[in-house]
N, C-alpha and C positions, 0 to 999 in steps of 0.2 A: 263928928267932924268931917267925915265924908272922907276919908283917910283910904281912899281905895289900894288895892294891895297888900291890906295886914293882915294876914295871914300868919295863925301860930296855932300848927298840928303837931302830928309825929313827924311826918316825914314832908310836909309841904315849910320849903325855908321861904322859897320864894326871896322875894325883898327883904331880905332882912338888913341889909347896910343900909337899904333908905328907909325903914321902919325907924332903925335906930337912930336915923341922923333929925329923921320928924320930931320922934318921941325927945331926945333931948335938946330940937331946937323950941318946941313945945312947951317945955316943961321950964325954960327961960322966959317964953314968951305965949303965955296964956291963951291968947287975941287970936292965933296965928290960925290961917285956914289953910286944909290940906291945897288947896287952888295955890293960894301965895309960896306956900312952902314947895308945890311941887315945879312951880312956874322957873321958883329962883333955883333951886337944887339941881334941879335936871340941867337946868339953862348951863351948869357950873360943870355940872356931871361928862354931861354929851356935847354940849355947844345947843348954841340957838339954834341954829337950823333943824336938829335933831331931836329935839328937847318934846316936842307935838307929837311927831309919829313913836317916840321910846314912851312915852307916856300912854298914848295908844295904845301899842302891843302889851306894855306892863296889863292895864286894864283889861284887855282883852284875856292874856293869860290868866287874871283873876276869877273872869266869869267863868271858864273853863273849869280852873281849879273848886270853885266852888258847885259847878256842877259832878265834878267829879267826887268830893267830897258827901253832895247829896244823893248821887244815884248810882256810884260805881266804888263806893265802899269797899275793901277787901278784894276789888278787881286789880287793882297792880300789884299787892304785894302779898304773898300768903300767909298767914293764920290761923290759927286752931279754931276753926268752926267757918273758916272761908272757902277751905276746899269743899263741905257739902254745895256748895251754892257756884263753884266755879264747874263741878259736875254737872249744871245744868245748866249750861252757857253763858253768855251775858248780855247784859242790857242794852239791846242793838240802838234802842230808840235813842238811850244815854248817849254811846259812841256816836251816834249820829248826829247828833248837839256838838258832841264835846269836839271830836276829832274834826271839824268846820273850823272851830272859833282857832284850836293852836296852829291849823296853817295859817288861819287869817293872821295870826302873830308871826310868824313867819316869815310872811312878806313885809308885814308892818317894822319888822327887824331890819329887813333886808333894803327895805328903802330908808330908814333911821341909819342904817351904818352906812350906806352913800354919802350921808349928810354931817356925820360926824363926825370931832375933830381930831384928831389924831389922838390926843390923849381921853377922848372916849372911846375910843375904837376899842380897847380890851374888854369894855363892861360891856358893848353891843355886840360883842363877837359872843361872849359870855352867852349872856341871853339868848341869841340865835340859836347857838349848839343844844342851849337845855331846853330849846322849846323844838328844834328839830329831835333833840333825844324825847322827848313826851311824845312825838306822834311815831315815830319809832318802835315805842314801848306799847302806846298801845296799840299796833298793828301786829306785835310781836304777843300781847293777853288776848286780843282777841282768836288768833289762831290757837294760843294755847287755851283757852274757853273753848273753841272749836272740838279740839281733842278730846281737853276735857269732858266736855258734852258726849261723845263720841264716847268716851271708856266708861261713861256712866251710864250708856244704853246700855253698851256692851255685857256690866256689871249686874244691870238688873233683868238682862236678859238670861247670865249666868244664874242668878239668885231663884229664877225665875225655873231654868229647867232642873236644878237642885231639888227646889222641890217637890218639881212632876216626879221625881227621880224618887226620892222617898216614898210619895205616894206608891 
């Protein structure tokens, strides 16, 4: 259905108040295309002015999240068999994709709350903070990758005169 934004991980909520207002206008109305539902929803959500550019940055953040999802796995949060892999830095190429697309949401946020009406302003304000906290976070994994990488030289450098050392 073309339903951009459904997202259902661990830890990606994303949209889930407009997944769920989809899914049971949806499941009323069979027909319904994500186009007409996000047209009218948003329109309701933010106001018309606003409704084009929040629809934007949602998708926007999607592509991101979905890149992140495909090439930076176990990069923001750690797990048992995540730290071998944060010991040897991370996917600059990723980060360089990904961290582009959430400022382009950013701005995409920041011209949508211009435009929207007071009683959207909490759900634009919302969005802005979490997608200013994503690029945040990872400029705060990629530094900690940095170290990482850094204490994992350090580690097999130790490992490494250990054994000269035996010998």
């Amino acid at each position: 259905l073309k339903m951009e934004g459904y997202v259902a991980a661990i830890w990606q909520v994303r949209q889930a108040d407009i997944n769920a207002a989809y899914l049971g206008r949806a499941s009323w109305h069979p027909g319904l295309t994500a186009d007409d539902f996000y047209t009218d929803y948003l329109t309701c959500l933010v106001g018309s002015a606003a409704a084009d550019g929040f629809r934007q940055a949602l998708q926007t953040i999607e592509e991101a999240d979905r890149e992140v999802k495909k090439c930076l796995h176990g990069f923001a949060f750690a797990f048992e068999g995540a730290m071998e892999n944060k010991l040897r830095g991370v996917d600059q190429e990723a980060i360089d994709r990904v961290r582009p697309q959430l400022v382009r949401a950013v701005t995409q946020l920041r011209h949508a709350h211009l435009n929207t009406t007071e009683r959207g302003r909490a759900v634009v304000d919302f969005w802005l903070k979490r997608t200013q906290f994503a690029v945040q976070w990872i400029d705060l994994g990629v530094a900690g990758a940095g170290l990482g990488r850094r204490l994992g030289e350090a580690r097999e450098l130790g490992d490494a005169l250990t054994a000269e050392q035996k010998q």
